[in-house]
N, C-alpha and C positions, 0 to 999 in steps of 0.2 A: 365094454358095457357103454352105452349111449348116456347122455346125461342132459339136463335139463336144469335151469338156474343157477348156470354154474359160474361163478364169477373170476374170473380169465385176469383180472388184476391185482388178487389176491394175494400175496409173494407165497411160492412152495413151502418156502427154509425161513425161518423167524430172522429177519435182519437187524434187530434190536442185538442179537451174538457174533460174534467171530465168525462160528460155526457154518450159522445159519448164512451170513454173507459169501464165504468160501465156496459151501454150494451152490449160493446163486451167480455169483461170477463163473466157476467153472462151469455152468452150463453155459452162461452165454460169451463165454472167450473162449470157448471151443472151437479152434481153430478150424476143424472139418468145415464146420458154417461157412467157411470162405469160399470155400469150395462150389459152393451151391449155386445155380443160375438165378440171375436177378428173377425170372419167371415163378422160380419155386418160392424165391423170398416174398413177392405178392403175394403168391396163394394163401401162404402163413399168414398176411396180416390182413386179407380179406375175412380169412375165418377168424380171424382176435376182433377187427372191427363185427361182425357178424353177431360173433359172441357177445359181443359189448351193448349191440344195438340187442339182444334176446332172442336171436335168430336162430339158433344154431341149426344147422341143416343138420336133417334125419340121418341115425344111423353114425352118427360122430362120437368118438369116444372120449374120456378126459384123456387118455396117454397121448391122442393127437391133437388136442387143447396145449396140453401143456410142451411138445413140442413146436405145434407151432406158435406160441409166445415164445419160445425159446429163441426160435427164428425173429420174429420180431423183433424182441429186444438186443438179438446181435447185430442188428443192421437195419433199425431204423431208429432217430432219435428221438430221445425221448420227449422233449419239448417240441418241435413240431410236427415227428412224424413221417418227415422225410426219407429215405432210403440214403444213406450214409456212403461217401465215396468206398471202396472196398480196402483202399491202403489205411484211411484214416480209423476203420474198426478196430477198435478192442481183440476182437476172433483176429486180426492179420497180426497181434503183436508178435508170436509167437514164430510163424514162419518168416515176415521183415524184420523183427529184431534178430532174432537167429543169424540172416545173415549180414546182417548191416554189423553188428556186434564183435560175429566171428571175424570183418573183413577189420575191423578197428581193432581189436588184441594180436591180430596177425603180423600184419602191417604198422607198426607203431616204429619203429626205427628211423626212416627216412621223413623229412620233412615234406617230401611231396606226398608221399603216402597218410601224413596224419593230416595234412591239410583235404587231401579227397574225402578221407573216410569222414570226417567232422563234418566238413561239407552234405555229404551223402546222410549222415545220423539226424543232421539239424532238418535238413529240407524233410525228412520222415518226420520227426519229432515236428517238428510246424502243421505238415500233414494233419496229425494225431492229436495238436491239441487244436486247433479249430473246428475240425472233429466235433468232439468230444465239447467242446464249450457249452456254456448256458447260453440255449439260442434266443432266449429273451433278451439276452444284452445285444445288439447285432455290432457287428467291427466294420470298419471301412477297408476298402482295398489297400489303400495309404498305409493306414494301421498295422495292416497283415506285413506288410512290404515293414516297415521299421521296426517292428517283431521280430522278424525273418531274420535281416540282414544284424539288429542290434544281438541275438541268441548264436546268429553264427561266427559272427564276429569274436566275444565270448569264447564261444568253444575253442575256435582258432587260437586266441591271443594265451590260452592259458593251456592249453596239447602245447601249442610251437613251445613256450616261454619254461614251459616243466620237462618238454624234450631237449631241451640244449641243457636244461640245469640237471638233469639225472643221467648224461652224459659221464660223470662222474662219479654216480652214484651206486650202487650195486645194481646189479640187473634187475631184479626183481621189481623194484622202484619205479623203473621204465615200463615196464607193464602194466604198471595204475596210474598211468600218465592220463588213458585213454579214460578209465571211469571217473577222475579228477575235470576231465574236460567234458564230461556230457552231466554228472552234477552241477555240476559252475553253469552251467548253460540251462538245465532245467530251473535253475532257480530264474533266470531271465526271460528264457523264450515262455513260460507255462504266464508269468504275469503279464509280461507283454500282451499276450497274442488274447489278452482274456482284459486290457486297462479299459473298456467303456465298464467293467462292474466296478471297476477298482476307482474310475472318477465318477459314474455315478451311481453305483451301487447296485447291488443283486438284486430281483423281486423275490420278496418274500412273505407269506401266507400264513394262514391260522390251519391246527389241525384239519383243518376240513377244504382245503385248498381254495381257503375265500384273500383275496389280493391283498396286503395290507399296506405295502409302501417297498420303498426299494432303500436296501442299508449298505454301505462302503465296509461297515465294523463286521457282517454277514459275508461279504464276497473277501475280504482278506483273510476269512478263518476258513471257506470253503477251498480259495486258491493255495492257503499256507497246504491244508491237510492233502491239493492233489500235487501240489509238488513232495512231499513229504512221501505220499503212496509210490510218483513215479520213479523219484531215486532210489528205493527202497525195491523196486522192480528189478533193475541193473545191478544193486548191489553183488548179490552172491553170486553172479555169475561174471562178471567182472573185477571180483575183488579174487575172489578160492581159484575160476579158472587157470589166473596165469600161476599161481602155486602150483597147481598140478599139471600147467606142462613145464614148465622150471626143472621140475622133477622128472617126469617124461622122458624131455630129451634129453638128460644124462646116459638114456639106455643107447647101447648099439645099436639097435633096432632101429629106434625112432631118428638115429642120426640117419638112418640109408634112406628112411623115407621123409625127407622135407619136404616134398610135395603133396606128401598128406596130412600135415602142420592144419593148414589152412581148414579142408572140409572138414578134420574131424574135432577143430575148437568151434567151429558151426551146428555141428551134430551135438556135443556137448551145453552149447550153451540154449539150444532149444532145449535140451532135457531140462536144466535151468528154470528158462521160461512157462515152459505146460505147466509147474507149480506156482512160482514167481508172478505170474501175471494176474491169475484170481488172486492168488495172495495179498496180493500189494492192492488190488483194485477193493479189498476185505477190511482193509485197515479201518477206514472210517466208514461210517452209515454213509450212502449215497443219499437220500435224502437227512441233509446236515441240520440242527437246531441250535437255537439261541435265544437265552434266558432276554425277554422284552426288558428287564432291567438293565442289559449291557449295551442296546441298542444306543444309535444315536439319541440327543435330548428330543429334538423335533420330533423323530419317527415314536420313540415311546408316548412324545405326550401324544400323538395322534390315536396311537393306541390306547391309550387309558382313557382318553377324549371319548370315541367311539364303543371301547367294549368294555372301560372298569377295568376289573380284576379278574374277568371270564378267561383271558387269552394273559397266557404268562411265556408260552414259548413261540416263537416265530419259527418257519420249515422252509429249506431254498432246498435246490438241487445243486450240488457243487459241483458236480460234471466229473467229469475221468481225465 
């Protein structure tokens, strides 16, 4: 059915619930999206910009409205618009965590192997969150670079430093060495690679997307909540995983086949992720608020300055 006035920014699923954010992550970390040629992803956001300008070309339906925002919002950003590198998407979490993941719970025994794979998780995890950042704060090259190096450094010191100490510790122990080192290091690399909000603060708006000032106390509640989402990503599949191969390889079976150890904690830990990833991305509203009373003093009074008692909540994007 063709449609007319139909407004393409509308969200599907109520984002104010759990619910309603779960479906809307799952559509757009729908890993398929990865798939698609950068050609096909234009198409999608010529007809969203289309739509937006009241254009819609004859003969268009809302089911390919709302695919193509779907497409849109999997792979362009949301603050300028840009078409988003393909590794640093949300849609790739699923296929490059998968196997960045399965090579780290595979491989955790040797210190050359943990130092690869941390190596390999950070430079992705860097990827992913520059990405994903609020691109009204902009970062210098510099910035990226002591991000990088200060998150992988992190991973390193605390993989190597828990690999030598659970050398003696039951086995099982050494298998959460790997989700011990990429927690420890989300808590570093996700602030790093995001410190221009964190020294001069997020931009943040009145319900109606009018600018109001940029707050420090607004970008450390948007940064705490995406580190929080993205450990909480890695969790179950890095924590239950090595339980159930512990278990596994007790069987005959799975001792004759050590060569398929590897692909099939890969296989597994996408199953993992295709939930995990909207999930985690669910937890908090993507567009984050904050009571104008908790703000900084300067940026409240500038608000009570200009609008009184009209504006009580402030609206950032906190990013992924």
């Amino acid at each position: 059915m063709a449609v007319s006035g139909f407004d393409i920014d509308v969200p599907r699923w109520d984002q104010s619930t759990f619910m309603g954010r779960l479906k809307h992550f799952a559509n757009i970390t729908d890993w398929r999206t990865a798939l698609l040629p950068d050609s096909r992803l234009d198409e999608a956001k010529a007809l969203v910009e289309s739509c937006r300008a009241g254009s819609v070309p004859p003969g268009t339906t809302e089911e390919q409205l709302h695919y193509a925002k779907k497409l849109y919002d999997s792979a362009f950003h949301p603050d300028t618009g840009d078409r988003m590198n393909l590794i640093g998407r949300m849609s790739f979490q699923v296929p490059g965590g998968m196997a960045i993941t399965g090579g780290m719970l595979q491989f955790y025994r040797t210190v050359p192997a943990v130092v690869f794979w941390q190596w390999v998780n950070q430079s992705f995890n860097a990827l992913v969150n520059y990405t994903n950042r609020n691109a009204a704060s902009p970062i210098t090259p510099n910035q990226i670079g002591v991000a990088y190096l200060t998150a992988t450094s992190t991973a390193l010191a605390t993989a190597v430093g828990l690999n030598f100490y659970t050398k003696r510790a039951p086995p099982l122990v050494a298998r959460w060495v790997p989700f011990a080192a990429v927690a420890s290091a989300n808590c570093v690399n996700i602030p790093m690679m995001r410190q221009q909000e964190l020294l001069n603060g997020i931009a943040v708006t009145d319900e109606n997307g009018n600018k109001l000032g940029h707050s420090k106390k607004a970008a450390v509640k948007g940064i705490t909540q995406v580190v929080i989402s993205r450990i909480t990503m890695a969790a179950p599949g890095m924590i239950i995983l090595p339980v159930i191969m512990q278990r596994l390889e007790k069987f005959k079976f799975m001792q004759r086949i050590t060569f398929f150890h590897g692909p099939l904690q890969v296989i597994m830990v996408g199953a993992f992720l295709v939930f995990m990833v909207p999930a985690a991305c669910s937890l908090f509203p993507q567009q984050c608020s904050m009571a104008v009373s908790k703000l900084e003093p300067e940026l409240r009074e500038s608000i009570l300055c200009h609008y009184g008692d009209s504006v009580q909540y402030v609206y950032f994007n906190k990013g992924l």
